[in-house]
C-alpha positions as CSV (number, residue, x, y, z in Angstrom):
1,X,16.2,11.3,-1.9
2,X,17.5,14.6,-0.7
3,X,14.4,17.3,-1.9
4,X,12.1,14.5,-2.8
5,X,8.5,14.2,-1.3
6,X,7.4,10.7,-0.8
7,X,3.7,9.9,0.7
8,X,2.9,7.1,2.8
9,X,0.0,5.0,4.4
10,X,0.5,3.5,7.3
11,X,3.3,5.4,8.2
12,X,2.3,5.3,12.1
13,X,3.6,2.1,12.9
14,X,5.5,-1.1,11.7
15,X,7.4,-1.2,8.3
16,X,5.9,1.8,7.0
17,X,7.4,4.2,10.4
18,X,10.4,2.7,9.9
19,X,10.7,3.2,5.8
20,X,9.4,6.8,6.8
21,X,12.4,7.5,9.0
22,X,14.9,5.8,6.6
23,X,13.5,7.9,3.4
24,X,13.7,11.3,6.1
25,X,17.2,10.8,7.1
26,X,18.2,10.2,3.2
27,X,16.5,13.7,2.5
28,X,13.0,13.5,1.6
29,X,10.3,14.9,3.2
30,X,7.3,12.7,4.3
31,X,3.9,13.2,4.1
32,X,2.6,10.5,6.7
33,X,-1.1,9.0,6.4
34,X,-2.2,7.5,9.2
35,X,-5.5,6.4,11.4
36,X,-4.4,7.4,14.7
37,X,-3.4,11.0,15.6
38,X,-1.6,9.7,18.9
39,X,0.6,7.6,17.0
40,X,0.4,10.2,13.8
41,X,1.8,13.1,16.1
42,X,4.6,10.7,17.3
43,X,5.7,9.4,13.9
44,X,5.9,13.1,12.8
45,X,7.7,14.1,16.2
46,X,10.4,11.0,15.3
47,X,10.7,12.3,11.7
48,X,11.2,15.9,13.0
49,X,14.2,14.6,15.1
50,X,15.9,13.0,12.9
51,X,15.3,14.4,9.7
52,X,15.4,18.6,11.4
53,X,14.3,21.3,9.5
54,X,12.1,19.4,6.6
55,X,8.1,20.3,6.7
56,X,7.0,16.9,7.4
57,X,3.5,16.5,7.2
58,X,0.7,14.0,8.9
59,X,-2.5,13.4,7.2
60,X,-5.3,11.3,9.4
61,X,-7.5,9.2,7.4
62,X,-9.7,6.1,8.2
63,X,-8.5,4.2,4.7
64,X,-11.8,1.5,4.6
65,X,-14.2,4.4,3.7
66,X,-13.9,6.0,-0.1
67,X,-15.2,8.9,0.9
68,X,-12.1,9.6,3.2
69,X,-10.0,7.8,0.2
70,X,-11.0,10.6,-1.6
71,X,-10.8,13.4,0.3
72,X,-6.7,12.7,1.6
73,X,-5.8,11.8,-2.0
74,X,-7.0,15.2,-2.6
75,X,-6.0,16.9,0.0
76,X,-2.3,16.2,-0.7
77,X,-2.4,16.6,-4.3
78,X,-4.0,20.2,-3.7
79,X,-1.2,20.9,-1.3
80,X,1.6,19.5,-3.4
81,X,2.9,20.5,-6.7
82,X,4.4,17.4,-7.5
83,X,4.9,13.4,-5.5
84,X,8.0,12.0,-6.0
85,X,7.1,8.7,-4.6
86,X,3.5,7.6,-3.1
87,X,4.0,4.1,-0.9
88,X,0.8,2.2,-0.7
89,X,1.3,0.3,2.3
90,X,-1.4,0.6,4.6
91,X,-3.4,-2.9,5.4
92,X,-5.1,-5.3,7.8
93,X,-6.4,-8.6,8.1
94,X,-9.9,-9.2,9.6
95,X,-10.9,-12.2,11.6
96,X,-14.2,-11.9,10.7
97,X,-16.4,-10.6,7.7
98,X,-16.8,-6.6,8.1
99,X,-18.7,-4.8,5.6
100,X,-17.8,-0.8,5.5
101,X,-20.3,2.0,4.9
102,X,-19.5,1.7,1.0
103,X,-20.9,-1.8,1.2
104,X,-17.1,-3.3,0.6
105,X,-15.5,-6.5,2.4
106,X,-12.8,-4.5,4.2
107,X,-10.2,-6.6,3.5
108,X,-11.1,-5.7,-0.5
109,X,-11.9,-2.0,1.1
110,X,-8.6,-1.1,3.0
111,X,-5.7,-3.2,1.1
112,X,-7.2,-3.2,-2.4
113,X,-9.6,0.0,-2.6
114,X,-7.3,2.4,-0.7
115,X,-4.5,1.9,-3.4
116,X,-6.5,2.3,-6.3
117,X,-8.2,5.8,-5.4
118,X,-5.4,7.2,-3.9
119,X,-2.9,6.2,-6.7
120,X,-6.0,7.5,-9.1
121,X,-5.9,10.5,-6.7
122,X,-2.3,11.3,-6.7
123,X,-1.8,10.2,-10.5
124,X,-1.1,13.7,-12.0
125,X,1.2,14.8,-9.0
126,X,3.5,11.1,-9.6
127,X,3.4,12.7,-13.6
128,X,4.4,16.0,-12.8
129,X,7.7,15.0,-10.9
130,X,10.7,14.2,-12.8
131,X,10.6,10.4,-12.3
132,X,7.9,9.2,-10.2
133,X,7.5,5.9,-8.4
134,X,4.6,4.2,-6.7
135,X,5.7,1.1,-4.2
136,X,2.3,-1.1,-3.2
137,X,3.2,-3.3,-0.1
138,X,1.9,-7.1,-1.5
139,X,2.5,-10.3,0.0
140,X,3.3,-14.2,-0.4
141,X,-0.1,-14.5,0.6
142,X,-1.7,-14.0,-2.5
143,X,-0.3,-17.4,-3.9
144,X,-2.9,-19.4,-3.2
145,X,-5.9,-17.1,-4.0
146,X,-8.0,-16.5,-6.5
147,X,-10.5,-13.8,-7.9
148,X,-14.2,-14.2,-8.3
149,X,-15.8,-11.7,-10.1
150,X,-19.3,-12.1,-8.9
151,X,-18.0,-12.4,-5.4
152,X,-15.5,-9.6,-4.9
153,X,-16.8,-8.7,-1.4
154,X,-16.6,-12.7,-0.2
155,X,-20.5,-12.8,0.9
156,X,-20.0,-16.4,0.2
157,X,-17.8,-18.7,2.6
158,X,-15.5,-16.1,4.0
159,X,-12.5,-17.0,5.2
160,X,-9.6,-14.7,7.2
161,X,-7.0,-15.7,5.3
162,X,-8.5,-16.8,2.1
163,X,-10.4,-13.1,2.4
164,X,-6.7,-11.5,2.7
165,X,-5.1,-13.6,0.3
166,X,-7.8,-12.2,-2.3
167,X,-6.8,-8.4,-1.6
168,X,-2.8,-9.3,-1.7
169,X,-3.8,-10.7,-5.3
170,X,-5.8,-7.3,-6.1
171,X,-2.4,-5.5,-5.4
172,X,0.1,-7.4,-7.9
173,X,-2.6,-7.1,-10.4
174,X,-3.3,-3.9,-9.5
175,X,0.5,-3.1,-10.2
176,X,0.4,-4.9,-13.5
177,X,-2.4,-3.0,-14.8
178,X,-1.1,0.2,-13.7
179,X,2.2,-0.1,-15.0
180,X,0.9,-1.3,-18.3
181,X,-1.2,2.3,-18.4
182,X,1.5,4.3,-17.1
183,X,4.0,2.8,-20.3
184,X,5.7,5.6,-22.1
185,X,5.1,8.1,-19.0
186,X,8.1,8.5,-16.3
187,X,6.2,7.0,-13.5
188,X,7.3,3.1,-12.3
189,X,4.9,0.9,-10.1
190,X,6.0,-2.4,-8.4
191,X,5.1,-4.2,-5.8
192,X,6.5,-6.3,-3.1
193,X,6.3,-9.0,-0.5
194,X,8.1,-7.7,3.0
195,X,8.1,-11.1,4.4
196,X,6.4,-12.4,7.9
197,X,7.0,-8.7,10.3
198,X,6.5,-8.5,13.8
199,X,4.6,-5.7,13.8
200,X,0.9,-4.6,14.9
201,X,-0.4,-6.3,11.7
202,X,-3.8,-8.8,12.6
203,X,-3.9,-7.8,16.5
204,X,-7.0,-6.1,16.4
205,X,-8.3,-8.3,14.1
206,X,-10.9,-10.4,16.0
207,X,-11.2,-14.4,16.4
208,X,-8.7,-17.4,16.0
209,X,-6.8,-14.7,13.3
210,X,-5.7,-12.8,16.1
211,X,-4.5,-15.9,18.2
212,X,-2.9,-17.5,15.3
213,X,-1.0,-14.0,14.0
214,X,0.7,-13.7,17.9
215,X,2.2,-16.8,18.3
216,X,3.6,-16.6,14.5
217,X,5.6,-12.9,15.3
218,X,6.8,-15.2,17.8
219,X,9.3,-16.1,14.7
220,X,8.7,-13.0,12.7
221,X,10.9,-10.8,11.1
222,X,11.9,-7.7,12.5
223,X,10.0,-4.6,10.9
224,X,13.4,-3.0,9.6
225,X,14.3,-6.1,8.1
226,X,10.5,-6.1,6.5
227,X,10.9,-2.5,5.0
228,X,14.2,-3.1,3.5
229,X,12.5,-3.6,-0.2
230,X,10.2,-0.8,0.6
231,X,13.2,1.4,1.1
232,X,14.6,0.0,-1.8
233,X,12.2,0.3,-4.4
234,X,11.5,3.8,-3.3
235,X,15.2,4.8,-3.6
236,X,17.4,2.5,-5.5
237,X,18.7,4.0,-8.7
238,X,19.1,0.6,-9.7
239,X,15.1,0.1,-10.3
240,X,14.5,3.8,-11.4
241,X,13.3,2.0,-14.9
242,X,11.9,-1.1,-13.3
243,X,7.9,-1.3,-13.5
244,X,5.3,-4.1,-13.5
245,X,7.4,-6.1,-11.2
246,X,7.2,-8.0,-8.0
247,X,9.9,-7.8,-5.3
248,X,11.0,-10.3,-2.7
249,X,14.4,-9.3,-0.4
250,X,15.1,-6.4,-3.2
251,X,14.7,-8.9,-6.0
252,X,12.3,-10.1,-8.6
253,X,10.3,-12.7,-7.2
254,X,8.0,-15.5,-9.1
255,X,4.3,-15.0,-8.6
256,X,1.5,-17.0,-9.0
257,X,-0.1,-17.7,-12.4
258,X,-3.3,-16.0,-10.9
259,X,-1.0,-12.8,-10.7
260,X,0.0,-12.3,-14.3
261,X,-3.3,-12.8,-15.5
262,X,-3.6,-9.7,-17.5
263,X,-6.9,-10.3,-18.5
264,X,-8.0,-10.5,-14.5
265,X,-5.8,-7.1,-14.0
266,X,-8.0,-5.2,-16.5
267,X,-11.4,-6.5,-15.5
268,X,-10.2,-5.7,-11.6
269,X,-9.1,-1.9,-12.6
270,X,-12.6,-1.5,-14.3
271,X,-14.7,-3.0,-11.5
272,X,-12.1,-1.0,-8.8
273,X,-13.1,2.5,-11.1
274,X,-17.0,1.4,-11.1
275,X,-16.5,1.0,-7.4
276,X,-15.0,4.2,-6.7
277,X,-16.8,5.7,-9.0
278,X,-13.5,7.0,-10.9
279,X,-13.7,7.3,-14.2
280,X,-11.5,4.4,-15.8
C-alpha cells in the first residue's frame, strides 16, 4: 500500500478508524471523510502518529444530503490525480422514519445514496490509477429484505430494521451493477459484511433501535476484528482481480437471491442516477 491513496467514509470512528490506521501504517495515505471535525481532527492526529510524514487529509461532510455528496466527491477528485482505493463505509440506522432535505428515507440517503454519487464522483480518479478498488461496507442484514420500486423511501409501514435491511440490499446490488459496468477496465468493486461491531453504530438512532442495538454490543465483535475484510479487500493481492463479489471473514459469502437479482441492480442504478441527478 506503500504510495497508494485510499479515501474513506466514516473514517472517524469504529471499523472505518481503525482500517484507516491499518491502511496508514502499511503506507498509504488517507483521505478521511467524516461528520464530525472533533472526532475528524483526532482520527487525522492518530494517522499523523503512526503513519509520520504522509499528507493525510480530512474532509467533513454531512453524507445524507446530495448536495454535500457532491461537493466532497468533487472536492477530492479535483485535489487528487488519481484514487487507489475509495472505501464506502459510512452508515447508520434510524429508529424512526427521517426524511432529508432531498426528500430521501435516510437510511436509503446515507447507506445507499452516499455510495453511488461518490463512487460516480470519484469514478475517473479509481480509472486513472493503475489498479483501482472500491470496498462498500454491506451487511447480513440485507438477507431478509426486499426492494419496492414504488416505495424506495419506505413512506409505507417503516420499519428500523426492515428500513436498513433495504439499504444493505442497495449496496450488494449496487456492487453487482458496478462491477458489471466497470468489466474490461482495471477497477474491482466488492462488498462485504463486517459482522455484528461494537462500535457507535445505531446509538443516536432514536427509539427501541437504540435500546435493542446496546444490549446486542454487549456480545459484539470487536471493531478490529469487524474491519479485518475491509483491510483485506483494500490490500490483499490475492483479490486484486476479484470483482462483483460479496465477502464474509475475507471469504466469499452466499447472499440472498434478492441480491443477485441483476435485473433489480440495473433498475436500482437508473433510479439511484435519476435521484442524483447523475447521468446514468
Amino acid at each position: 500500500m506503500r504510495g497508494k491513496t485510499v479515501v474513506i467514509t466514516g473514517a472517524t470512528s469504529g471499523i472505518g478508524e481503525v482500517a484507516a490506521l491499518a491502511l496508514a501504517k502499511m503506507g498509504a495515505r488517507i483521505i478521511a471523510v467524516g461528520r464530525s471535525k472533533a472526532r475528524g481532527d483526532a482520527t487525522v492526529a492518530r494517522l499523523r502518529g503512526s503513519a509520520p510524514g504522509v499528507a493525510h487529509a480530512l474532509h467533513l461532510a454531512d453524507l445524507s444530503r446530495l448536495s454535500e455528496m457532491k461537493r466532497v466527491a468533487a472536492q477530492i477528485a479535483d485535489q487528487e490525480a488519481h484514487v487507489d482505493v475509495l472505501i464506502n463505509n459510512a452508515g447508520a440506522a434510524f429508529g424512526t422514519r427521517q426524511v432529508t432535505e432531498d426528500g430521501l428515507e435516510r437510511n436509503f440517503a446515507l447507506n445507499h445514496m452516499a455510495y453511488f454519487v461518490l463512487t460516480s464522483g470519484l469514478r475517473e480518479r479509481l480509472a486513472a490509477a493503475p489498479a483501482g478498488r472500491i470496498v462498500n461496507t454491506a451487511s447480513s442484514a440485507h438477507m431478509t429484505a426486499a426492494l419496492d420500486f414504488d416505495d424506495l423511501q419506505s413512506e409505507r409501514g417503516y420499519g428500523a430494521i426492515k428500513a436498513y435491511g433495504r439499504s444493505k440490499l442497495c449496496n450488494i446490488l449496487f456492487t453487482r451493477e458496478l462491477a458489471r459496468r466497470l468489466h474490461g477496465t482495471a477497477v474491482t468493486a466488492n462488498c462485504l459484511h463486517p459482522g455484528f461491531v461494537a462500535t457507535r453504530f445505531a446509538d443516536e438512532s432514536g427509539g427501541p433501535l437504540s435500546y435493542l442495538t446496546r444490549v446486542a454490543k454487549l456480545f459484539a465483535i470487536s471493531p478490529a476484528r469487524g474491519a479485518d475484510t475491509i483491510i483485506y479487500l483494500a490490500s490483499a493481492p490475492d483479490v486484486a482481480q476479484t470483482t462483483g463479489q460479496y465477502f464474509y471473514r475475507r471469504r466469499p459469502a452466499k447472499t440472498s437471491a434478492a441480491a443477485q437479482d441483476d435485473r433489480a441492480a440495473s433498475t436500482l442504478w437508473q433510479r439511484s442516477a435519476a435521484l442524483a441527478g447523475i447521468e446514468d
